[in-house]
N, C-alpha and C positions, 0 to 999 in steps of 0.2 A: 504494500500500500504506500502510495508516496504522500510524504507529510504536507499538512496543510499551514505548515507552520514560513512566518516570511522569511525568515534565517534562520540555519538550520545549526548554528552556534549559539546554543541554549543551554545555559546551565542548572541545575539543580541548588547550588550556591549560589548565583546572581539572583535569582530569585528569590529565593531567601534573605539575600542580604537586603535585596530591594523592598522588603519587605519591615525591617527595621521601624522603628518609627511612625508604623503608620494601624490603624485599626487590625488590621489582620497579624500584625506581631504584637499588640499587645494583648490579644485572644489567643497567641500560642498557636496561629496558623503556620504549620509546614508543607510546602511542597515535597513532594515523593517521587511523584512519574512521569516524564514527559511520553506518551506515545504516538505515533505517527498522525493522531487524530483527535486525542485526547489530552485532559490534564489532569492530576490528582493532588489534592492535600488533603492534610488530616489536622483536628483539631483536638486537643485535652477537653475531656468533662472536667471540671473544675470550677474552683470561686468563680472566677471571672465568666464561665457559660452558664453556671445555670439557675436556675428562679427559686423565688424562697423555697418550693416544694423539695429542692434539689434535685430539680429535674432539669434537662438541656433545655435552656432559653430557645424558645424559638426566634428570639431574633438574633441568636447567638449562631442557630443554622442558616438564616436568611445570610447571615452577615457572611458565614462559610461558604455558602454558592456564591454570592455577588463577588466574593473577592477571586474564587477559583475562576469564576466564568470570564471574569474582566479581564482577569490577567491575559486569560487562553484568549481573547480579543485582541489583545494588545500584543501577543508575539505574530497574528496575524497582517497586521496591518504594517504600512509603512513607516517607521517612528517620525520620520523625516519629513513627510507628509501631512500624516491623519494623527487624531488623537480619536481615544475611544471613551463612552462614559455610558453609565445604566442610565437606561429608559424605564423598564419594567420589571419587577421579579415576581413572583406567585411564590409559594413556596407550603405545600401538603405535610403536614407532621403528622406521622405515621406511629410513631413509639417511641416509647422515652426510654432516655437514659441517664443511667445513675453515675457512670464511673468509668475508668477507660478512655478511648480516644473515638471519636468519628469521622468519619472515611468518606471525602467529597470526589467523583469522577464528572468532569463538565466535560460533553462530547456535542459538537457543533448539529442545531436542526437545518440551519439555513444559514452559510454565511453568505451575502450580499455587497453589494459596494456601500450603502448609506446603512446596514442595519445587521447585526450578526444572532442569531438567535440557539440559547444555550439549553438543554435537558441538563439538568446535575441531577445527580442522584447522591444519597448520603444514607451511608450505613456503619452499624456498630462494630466494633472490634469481630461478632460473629459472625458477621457479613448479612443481619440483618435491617432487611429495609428500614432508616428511620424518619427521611424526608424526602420528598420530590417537588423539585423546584424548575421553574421555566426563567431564565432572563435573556432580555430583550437589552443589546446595547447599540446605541448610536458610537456612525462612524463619521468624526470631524473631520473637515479640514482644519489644518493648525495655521494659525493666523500666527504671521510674524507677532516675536516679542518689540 
């Protein structure tokens, strides 16, 4: 299968580092997988994810799609060019969890010139279903600074 990705020097470390400082590192988001079509991170249940009940925030898995899905936007496009940003997310919470990590896979429904549309899926350490999420991101052109 050949990758749908714009450059194919991709790291597993740059992404992560890029990641520093920003909502999805301070949720303890890691990237895992780059595959030819796909992207994966994982996130800790923990303080930081989950609601009084101690159960996963669901906005703590919204928060895990938009960043998986954006990212897998952004190695698509031209950086030079375009910039990408959410438009829409949906996001089905299926089953909770208490403990352990959850497992984001964002694989492309439709990518487009102006609009890239992402299925994630998220599941628990036992590879059960926890959430299904749809995001919708726009493709900018980047206006001189």
């Amino acid at each position: 299968m050949k990758a749908i990705w714009f450059s194919l020097d991709i790291s597993l470390d740059q992404l992560n580092e890029n990641a520093q400082n920003t909502m999805g590192g301070y949720l303890g988001i890691e990237f895992t997988e780059i595959g030819p079509d796909y992207l994966r991170a994982m996130m800790p249940v923990d303080h930081r994810t989950v609601q009084p009940y101690g159960l996963l925030h669901g906005g703590a898995s919204a928060a895990l799609a938009e960043t998986v899905g954006s990212v897998a936007s952004a190695l698509i496009i031209d950086p030079a060019k375009q910039i990408c940003v959410g438009l829409e997310i949906n996001a089905n919470h299926l089953r909770g969890v208490r403990e352990g990590y959850v497992h984001a896979i964002a694989r492309p429904l439709h990518i487009g010139a102006t609009t890239h549309v992402w299925d994630i899926r998220i599941t628990d350490d036992e590879h059960k279903l926890v959430c299904v999420s749809r995001l919708t991101v726009a493709i900018l052109v980047k206006r001189p600074a």
